[in-house]
KEKE-151647 format. One record per residue (C-alpha): x, y, z; residue number from 1; residue in one letter. Coordinates in pm, 1 decimal, padded with zeros to 6 digits, always signed. Each point is the difference from the previous one (the first is absolute). Example, Ala and Ser with C-alpha at 12.3 -4.5 7.8 and 13.67 -1.06 7.14 Angstrom:
KEKE-151647
- +01230.0:-00450.0:+00780.0:1:A
- +00137.0:+00344.0:-00066.0:2:S
***
This chain:
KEKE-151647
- +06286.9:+18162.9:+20888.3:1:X
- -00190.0:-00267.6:-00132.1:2:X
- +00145.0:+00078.8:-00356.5:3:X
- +00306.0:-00092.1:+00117.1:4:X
- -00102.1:-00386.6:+00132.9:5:X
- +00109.7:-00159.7:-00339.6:6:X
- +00211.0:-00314.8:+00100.0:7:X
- +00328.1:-00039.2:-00117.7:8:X
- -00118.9:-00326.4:-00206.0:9:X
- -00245.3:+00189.0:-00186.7:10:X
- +00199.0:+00251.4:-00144.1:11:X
- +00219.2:-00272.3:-00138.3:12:X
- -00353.4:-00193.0:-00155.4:13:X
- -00100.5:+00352.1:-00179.8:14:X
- +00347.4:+00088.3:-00122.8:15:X
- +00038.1:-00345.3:-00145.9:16:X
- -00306.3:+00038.4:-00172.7:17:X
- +00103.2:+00335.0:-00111.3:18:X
- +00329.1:-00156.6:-00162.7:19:X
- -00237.4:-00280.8:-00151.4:20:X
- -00163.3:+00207.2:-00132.4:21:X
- +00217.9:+00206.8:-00176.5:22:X
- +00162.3:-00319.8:-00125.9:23:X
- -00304.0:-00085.3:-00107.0:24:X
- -00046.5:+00319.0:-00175.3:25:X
- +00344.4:-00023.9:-00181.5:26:X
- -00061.2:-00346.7:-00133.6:27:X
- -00311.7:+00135.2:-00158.6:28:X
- +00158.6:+00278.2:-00161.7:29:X
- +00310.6:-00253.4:-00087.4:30:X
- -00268.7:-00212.3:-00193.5:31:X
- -00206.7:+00311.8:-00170.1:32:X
- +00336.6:+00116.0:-00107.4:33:X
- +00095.9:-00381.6:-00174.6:34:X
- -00317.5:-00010.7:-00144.2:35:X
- +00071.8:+00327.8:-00179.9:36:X
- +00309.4:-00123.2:-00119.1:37:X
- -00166.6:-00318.0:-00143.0:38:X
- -00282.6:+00206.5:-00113.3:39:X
- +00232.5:+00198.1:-00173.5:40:X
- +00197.0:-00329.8:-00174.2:41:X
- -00317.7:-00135.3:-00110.9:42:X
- -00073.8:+00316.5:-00160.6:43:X
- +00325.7:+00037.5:-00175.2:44:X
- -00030.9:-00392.3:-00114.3:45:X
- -00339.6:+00059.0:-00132.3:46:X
- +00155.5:+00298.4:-00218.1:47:X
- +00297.0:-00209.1:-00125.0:48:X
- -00280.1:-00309.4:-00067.3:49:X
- -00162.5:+00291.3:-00188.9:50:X
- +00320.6:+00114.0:-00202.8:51:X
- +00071.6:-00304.4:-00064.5:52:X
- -00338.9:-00120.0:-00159.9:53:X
- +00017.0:+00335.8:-00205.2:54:X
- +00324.8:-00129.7:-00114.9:55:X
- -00086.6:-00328.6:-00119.5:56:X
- -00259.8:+00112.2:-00199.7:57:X
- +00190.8:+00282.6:-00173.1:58:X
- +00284.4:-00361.3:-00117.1:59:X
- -00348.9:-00202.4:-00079.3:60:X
- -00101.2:+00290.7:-00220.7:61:X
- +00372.0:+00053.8:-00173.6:62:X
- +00051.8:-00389.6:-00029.0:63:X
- -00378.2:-00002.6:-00162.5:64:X
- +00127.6:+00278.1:-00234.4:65:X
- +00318.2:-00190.0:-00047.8:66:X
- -00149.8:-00289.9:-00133.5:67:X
- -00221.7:+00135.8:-00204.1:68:X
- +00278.3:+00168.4:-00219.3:69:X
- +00161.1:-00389.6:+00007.9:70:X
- +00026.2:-00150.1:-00341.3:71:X
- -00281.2:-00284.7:-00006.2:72:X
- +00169.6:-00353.4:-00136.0:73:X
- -00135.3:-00096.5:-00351.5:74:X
- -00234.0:-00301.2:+00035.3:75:X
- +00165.0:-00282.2:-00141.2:76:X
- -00129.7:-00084.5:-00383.8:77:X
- -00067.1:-00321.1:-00072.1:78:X
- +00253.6:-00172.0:-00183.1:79:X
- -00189.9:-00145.9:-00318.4:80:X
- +00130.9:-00285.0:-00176.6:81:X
- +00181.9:+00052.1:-00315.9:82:X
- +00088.0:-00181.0:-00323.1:83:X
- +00259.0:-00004.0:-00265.0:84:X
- -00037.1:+00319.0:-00274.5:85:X
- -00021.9:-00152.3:-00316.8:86:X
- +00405.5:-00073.6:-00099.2:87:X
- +00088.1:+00129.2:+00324.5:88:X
- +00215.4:-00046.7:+00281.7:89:X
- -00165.6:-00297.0:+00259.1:90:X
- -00122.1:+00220.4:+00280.4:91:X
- +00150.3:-00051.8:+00346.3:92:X
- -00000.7:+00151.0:+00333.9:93:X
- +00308.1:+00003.2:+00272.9:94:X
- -00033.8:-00042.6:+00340.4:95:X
- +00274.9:+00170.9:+00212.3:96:X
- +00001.1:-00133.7:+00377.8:97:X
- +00143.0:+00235.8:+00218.8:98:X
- +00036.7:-00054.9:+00406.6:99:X
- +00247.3:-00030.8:+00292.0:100:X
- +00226.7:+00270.8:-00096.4:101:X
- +00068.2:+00087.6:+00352.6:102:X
- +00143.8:+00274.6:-00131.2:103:X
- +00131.3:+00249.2:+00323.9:104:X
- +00126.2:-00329.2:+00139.3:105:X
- +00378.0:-00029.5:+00158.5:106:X
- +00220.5:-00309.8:-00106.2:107:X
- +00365.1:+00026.1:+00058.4:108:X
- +00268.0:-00210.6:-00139.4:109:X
- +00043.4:-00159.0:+00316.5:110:X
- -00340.6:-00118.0:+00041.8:111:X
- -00021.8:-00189.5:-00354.7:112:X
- +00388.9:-00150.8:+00052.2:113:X
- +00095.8:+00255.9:-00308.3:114:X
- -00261.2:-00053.6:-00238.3:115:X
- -00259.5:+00257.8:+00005.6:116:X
- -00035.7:+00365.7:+00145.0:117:X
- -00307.1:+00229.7:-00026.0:118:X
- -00085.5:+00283.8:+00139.5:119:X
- -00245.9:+00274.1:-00133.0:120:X
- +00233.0:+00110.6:-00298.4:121:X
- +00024.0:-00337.5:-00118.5:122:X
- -00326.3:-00088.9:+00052.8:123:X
- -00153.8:+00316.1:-00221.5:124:X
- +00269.3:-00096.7:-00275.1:125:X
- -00084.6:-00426.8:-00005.7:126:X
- -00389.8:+00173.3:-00025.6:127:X
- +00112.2:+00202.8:-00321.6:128:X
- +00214.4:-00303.7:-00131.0:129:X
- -00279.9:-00189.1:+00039.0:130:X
- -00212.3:+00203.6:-00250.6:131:X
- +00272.6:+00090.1:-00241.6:132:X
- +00045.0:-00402.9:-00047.1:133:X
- -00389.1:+00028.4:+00006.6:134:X
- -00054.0:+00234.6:-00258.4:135:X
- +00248.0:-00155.8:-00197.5:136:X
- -00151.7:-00310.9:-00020.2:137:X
- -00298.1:+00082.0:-00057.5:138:X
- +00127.4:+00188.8:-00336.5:139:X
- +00158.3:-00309.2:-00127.0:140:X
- -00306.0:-00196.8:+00037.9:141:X
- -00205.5:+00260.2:-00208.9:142:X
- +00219.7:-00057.8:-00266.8:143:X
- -00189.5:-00261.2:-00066.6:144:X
- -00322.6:+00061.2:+00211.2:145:X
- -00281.2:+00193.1:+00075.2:146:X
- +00023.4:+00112.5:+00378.9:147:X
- -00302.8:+00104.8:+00058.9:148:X
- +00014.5:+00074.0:+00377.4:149:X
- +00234.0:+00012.6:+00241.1:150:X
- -00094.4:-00172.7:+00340.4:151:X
- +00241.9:+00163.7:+00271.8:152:X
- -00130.5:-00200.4:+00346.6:153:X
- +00150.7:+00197.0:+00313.6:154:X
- +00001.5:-00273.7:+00264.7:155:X
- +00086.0:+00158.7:+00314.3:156:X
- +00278.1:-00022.8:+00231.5:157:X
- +00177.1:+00282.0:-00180.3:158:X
- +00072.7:+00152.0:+00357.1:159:X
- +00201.6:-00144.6:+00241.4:160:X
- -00225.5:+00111.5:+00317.3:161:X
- +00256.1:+00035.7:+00341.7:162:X
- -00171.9:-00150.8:+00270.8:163:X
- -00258.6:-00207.7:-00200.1:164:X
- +00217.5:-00301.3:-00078.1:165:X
- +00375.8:-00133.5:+00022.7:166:X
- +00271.5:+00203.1:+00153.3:167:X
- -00225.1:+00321.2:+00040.2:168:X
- +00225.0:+00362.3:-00012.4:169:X
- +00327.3:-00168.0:-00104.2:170:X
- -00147.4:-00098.9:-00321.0:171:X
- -00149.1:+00300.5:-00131.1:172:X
- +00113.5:+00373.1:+00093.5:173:X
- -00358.3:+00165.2:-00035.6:174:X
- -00289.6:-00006.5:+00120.3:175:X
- -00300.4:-00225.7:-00154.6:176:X
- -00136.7:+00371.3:-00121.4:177:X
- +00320.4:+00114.2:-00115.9:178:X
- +00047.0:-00296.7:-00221.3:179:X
- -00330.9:-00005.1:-00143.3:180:X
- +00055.7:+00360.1:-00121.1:181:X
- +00313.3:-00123.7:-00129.9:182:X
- -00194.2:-00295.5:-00193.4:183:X
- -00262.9:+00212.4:-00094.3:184:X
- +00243.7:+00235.6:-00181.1:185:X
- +00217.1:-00304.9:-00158.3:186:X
- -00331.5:-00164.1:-00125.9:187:X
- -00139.2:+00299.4:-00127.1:188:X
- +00345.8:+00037.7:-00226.7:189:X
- +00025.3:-00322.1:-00132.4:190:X
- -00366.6:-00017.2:-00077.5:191:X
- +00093.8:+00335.4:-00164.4:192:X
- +00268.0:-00162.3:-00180.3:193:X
- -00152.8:-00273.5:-00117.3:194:X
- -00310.4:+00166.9:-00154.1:195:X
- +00263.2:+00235.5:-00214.7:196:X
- +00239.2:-00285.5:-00107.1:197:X
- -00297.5:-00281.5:-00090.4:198:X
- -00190.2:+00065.8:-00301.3:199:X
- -00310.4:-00197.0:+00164.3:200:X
- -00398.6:+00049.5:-00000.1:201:X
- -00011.2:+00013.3:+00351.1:202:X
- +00190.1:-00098.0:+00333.8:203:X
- -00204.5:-00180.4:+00214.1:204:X
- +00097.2:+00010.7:+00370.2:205:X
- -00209.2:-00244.6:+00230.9:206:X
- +00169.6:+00015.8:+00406.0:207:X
- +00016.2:-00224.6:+00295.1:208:X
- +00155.4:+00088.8:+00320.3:209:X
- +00245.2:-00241.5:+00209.7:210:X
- +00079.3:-00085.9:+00318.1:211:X
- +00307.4:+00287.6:+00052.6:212:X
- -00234.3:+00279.4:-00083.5:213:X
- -00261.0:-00036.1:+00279.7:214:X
- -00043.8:+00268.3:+00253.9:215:X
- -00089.6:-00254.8:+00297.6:216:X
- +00198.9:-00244.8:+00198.6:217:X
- -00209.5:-00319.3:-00198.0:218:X
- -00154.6:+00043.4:-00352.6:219:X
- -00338.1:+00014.1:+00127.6:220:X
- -00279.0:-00226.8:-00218.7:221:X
- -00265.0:+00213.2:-00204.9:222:X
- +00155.3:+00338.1:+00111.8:223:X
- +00332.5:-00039.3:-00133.8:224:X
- -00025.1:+00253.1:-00283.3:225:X
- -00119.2:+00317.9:+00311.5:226:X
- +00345.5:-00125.9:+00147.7:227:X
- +00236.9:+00000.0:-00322.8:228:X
- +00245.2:+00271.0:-00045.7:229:X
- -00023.6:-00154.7:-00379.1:230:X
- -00371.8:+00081.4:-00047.7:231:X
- +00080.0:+00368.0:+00053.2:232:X
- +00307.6:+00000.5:-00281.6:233:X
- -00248.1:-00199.9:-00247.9:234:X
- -00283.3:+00316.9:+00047.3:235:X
- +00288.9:+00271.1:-00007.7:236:X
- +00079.9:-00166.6:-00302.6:237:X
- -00290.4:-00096.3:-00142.8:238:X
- -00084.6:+00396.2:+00076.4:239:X
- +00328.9:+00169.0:-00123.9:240:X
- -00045.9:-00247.7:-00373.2:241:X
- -00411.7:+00091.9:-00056.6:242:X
- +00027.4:+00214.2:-00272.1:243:X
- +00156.7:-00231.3:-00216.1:244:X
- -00229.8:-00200.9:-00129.5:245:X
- +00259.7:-00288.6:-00127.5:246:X
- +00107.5:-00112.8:+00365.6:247:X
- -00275.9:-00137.0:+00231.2:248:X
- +00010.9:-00121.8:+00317.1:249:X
- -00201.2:-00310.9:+00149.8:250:X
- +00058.2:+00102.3:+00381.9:251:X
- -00038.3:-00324.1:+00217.4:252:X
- -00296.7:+00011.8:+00275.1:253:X
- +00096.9:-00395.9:+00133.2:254:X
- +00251.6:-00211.3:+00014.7:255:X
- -00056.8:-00155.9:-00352.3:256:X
- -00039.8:+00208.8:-00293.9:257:X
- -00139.6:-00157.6:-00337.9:258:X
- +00114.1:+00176.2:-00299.7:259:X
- -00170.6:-00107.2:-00345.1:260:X
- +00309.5:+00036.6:-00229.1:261:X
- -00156.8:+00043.4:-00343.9:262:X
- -00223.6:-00337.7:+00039.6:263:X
- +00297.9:-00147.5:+00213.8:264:X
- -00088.7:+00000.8:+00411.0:265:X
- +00284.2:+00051.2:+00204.8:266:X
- -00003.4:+00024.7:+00409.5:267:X
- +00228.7:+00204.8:+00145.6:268:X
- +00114.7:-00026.8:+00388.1:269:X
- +00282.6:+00092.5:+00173.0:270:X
- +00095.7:-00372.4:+00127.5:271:X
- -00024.7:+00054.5:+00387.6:272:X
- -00292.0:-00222.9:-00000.2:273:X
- +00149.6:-00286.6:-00134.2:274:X
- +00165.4:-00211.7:+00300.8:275:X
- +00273.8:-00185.3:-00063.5:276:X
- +00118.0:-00206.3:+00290.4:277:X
- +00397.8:-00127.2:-00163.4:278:X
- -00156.5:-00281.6:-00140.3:279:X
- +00229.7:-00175.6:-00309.1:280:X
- -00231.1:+00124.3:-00271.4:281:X
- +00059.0:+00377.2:+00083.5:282:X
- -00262.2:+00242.3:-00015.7:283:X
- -00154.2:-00222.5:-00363.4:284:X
- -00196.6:-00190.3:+00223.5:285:X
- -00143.3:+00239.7:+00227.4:286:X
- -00053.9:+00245.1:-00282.3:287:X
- -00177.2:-00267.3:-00236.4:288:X
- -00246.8:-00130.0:+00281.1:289:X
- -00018.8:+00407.1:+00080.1:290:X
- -00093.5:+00018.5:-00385.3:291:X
- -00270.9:-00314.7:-00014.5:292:X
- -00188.1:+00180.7:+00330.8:293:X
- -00042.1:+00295.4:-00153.0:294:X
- -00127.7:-00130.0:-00320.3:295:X
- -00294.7:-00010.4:+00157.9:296:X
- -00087.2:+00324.9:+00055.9:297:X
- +00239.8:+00142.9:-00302.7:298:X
- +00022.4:-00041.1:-00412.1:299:X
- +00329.9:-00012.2:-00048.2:300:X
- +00322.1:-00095.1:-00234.3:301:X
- +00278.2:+00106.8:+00212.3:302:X
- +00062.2:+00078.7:+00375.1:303:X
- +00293.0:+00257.8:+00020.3:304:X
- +00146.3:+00053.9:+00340.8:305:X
- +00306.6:+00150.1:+00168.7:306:X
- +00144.2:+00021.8:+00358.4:307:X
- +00226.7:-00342.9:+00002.5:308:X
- +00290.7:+00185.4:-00258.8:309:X
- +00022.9:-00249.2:-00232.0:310:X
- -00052.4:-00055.5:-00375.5:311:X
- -00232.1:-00256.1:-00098.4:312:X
- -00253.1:-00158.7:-00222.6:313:X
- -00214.0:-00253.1:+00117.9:314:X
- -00256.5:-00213.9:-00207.8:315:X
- +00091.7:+00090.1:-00356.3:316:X
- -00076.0:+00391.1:+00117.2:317:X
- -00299.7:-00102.6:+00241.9:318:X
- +00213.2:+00170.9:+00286.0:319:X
- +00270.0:+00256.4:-00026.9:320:X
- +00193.5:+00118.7:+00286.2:321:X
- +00244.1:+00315.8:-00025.7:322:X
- +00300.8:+00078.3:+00143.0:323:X
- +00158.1:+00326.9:+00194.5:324:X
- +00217.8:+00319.9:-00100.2:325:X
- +00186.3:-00050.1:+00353.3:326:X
- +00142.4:-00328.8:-00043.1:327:X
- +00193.7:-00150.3:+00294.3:328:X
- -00021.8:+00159.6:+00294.3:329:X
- +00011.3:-00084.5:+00397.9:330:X
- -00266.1:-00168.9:+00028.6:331:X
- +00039.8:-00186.6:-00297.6:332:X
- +00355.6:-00069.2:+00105.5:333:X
- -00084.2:-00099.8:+00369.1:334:X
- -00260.6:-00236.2:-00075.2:335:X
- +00184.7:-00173.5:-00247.0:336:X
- -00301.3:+00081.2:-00270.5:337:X
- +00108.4:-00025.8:-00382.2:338:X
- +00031.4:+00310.8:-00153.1:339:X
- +00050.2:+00137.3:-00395.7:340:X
- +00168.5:+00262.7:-00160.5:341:X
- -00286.5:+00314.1:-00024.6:342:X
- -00250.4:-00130.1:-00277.4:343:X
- -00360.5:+00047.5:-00029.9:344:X
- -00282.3:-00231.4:-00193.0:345:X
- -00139.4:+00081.9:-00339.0:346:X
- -00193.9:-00137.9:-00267.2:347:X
- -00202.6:+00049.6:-00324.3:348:X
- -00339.0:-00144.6:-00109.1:349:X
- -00123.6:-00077.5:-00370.4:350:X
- -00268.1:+00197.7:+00043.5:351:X
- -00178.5:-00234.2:-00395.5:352:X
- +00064.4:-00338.9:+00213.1:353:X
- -00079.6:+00097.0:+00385.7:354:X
- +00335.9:-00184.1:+00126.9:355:X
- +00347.0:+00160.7:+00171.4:356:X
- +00228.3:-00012.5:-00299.5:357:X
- +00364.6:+00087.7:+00171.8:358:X
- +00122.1:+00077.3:+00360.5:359:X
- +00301.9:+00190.6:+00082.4:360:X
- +00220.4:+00096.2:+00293.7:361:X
- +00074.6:+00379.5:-00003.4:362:X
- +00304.7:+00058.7:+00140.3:363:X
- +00008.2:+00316.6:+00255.9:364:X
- +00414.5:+00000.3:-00029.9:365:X
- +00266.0:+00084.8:-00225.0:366:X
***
C-alpha cells in the first residue's frame, strides 16, 4: 500500500520533532510556572513594602506625640549686670568648670604603677566629691559675698566612648549609649544637688561637647553637634530641669560658645581644637595664639577649655584650662603624659569691678 512507503529515515525526522516538541512544550510550561513564582514574590514584597510604610508612619506619629509632651528648655535670661546693695555684700558670681570625667572608664592598679584606679563606682563618687567640696566652697565665700549666679560649664568628654578613641572596649564596659544614660542620670543628680544645697539666684549651665563624645570615626567640622552623644544629654537635661525657672541652660550649637557672665564674656570650648604639637611652652602657647585668633570674631575676658587634664591659668585668668575626674590612666601612663590627682577649675568674678577675683582647684578626692 502506498500508506505504507514511509522510509525508515523519516519516521526518525517526525519522531524527533515530536520529542522537540514536547521539550519545547515543557520548557514553556517550566518558565510560566517560574514566572508565577516570581509573580507571586513580587506580590508578597510589595505587601511587606506596604506593612512596612504603614508601620513607619504609625512610630512618626507616636514619636510626633512624644515630643510634643517633652518639656521645652527655658530660654536662657539674660544675665544683667549688678551692683553693690547699699551696705551690702560685693556681688560676685562663680564659675564651676566641669569636663573629662570619663566617668565609666576602667583603670587598674596595674596600669597607673599603683597610683590610681577608677572604674564606674569611683567615678560617680569623685563626681559627688567634686560638688560636696563645690558646694562647700561656695558657702564660705558667701560669708562674705554676694553669689549671685552660679556658672556650672559642662565641657564634654564626660563619656569614655569604646571604639572612638584609645584602647576602645577594654577601657570602658558599656556601650557609648549605655554610658550616656548613665551620665545623663549622674548629671541630672548633681545638678539636683546642687540647686538644693546653694542658696543662689540662678545656676547657669552653658555646654560644649569634646572629642570622646562624638558618634563618628573624626569630629566632623560644622556638624559636630548632629554627631555628639553630649548634645543629646544637654537637651534631656535641659528638658528634665524646664520648670525651674532658677537653672537655665545655654545649649551649644558650635564649637565655641560665648557666655556674657553678668557684663563679664567668657568662651567656652572643649579644648580639642587647640593643637599642641610637645613644644616646651605646653599647651600656653598654642592656647594664647588660639585666644588672639579668635579675638577677632569674639568679645571676650576669658577662654575656658578642657580636654588636655590639667589645671591651669594662663594670662592673669585670660585662659583657664581644667583638669579630669579620671586621673591617670593607660593612656596617660603609656604615653608618658603628666597627670594630677582628680581636680577641676573654678573661679569667681567681682561682678562691681568686671575682673576674676580668685581661682581654685576643686578637688574630686578624699
Amino acid at each position: 500500500m502506498s500508506g505504507s512507503n514511509v522510509s525508515d529515515s523519516e519516521i526518525k525526522k517526525r519522531l524527533s520533532a515530536i520529542a522537540d516538541a514536547e521539550q519545547d512544550e515543557r520548557e514553556r510550561i517550566s518558565e510560566r510556572k517560574q514566572m508565577r513564582k516570581v509573580s507571586r514574590s513580587n506580590t508578597a514584597l510589595k505587601g511587606e513594602v506596604r506593612t512596612l510604610s504603614k508601620m513607619l508612619d504609625e512610630s512618626a506619629v507616636t514619636i510626633e506625640a512624644l515630643e510634643a509632651l517633652r518639656e521645652k528648655p527655658r530660654p536662657g535670661r539674660k544675665m544683667a549686670k549688678v551692683g553693690r546693695r547699699k551696705n551690702g555684700k560685693l556681688p560676685v558670681a562663680w564659675v564651676a568648670l566641669a569636663s573629662d570625667w570619663h566617668t565609666c572608664e576602667l583603670v587598674t592598679l596595674d596600669q597607673s604603677n599603683g597610683m590610681n584606679e577608677h572604674n564606674p563606682d569611683i567615678g560617680r563618687e569623685r563626681a559627688f566629691e567634686w560638688a560636696r567640696n563645690l558646694v562647700k566652697m561656695v558657702k564660705l565665700s558667701q560669708e562674705r559675698l554676694d553669689v549671685k549666679t552660679l556658672v556650672l560649664w559642662l565641657g564634654g568628654d564626660f563619656l569614655v566612648n569604646s571604639g572612638m578613641h584609645y584602647g576602645g572596649m577594654w577601657d570602658v564596659a558599656m556601650t557609648p549609649e549605655q554610658e550616656a544614660r548613665v551620665i545623663r542620670n549622674l548629671l541630672v543628680e548633681i545638678i539636683t544637688f546642687l540647686r538644693a544645697e546653694l542658696n543662689v539666684e540662678r545656676i547657669h549651665i552653658p555646654t560644649s561637647w569634646g572629642n570622646h563624645d562624638r558618634s563618628s570615626m573624626k569630629i566632623v567640622p560644622g556638624l559636630a553637634k548632629d554627631f555628639s552623644h553630649a548634645s543629646i544629654v544637654y537637651e534631656d537635661l535641659a528638658s528634665w530641669f524646664a520648670r525651674d525657672s532658677s537653672i537655665t541652660f545655654e545649649i551649644s550649637t558650635a564649637e565655641w560658645n560665648l557666655v556674657d557672665v553678668h557684663g563679664y564674656p567668657i568662651l567656652f570650648h572643649h579644648g580639642h581644637g587647640i593643637r599642641y604639637g610637645g613644644g616646651v611652652g605646653g599647651i600656653s602657647i598654642p592656647l594664647m595664639k588660639k585666644a588672639g585668633v579668635l579675638a577677632r570674631d569674639y568679645d571676650f575676658r576669658t577662654i575656658c577649655i578642657g580636654h588636655y587634664h590639667q589645671c591651669q591659668i594662663f594670662g592673669a585668668g585670660q585662659a583657664v584650662c581644667n583638669g579630669s575626674l579620671v586621673g591617670m590612666n593607660g593612656y596617660s601612663t603609656d604615653g608618658g603624659f603628666p597627670s594630677e590627682p582628680p581636680a577641676q577649675m573654678a573661679f569667681v568674678i567681682d561682678l562691681e569691678r568686671l575682673e576674676i577675683s580668685d581661682f581654685y582647684r576643686v578637688w574630686g578626692c578624699l
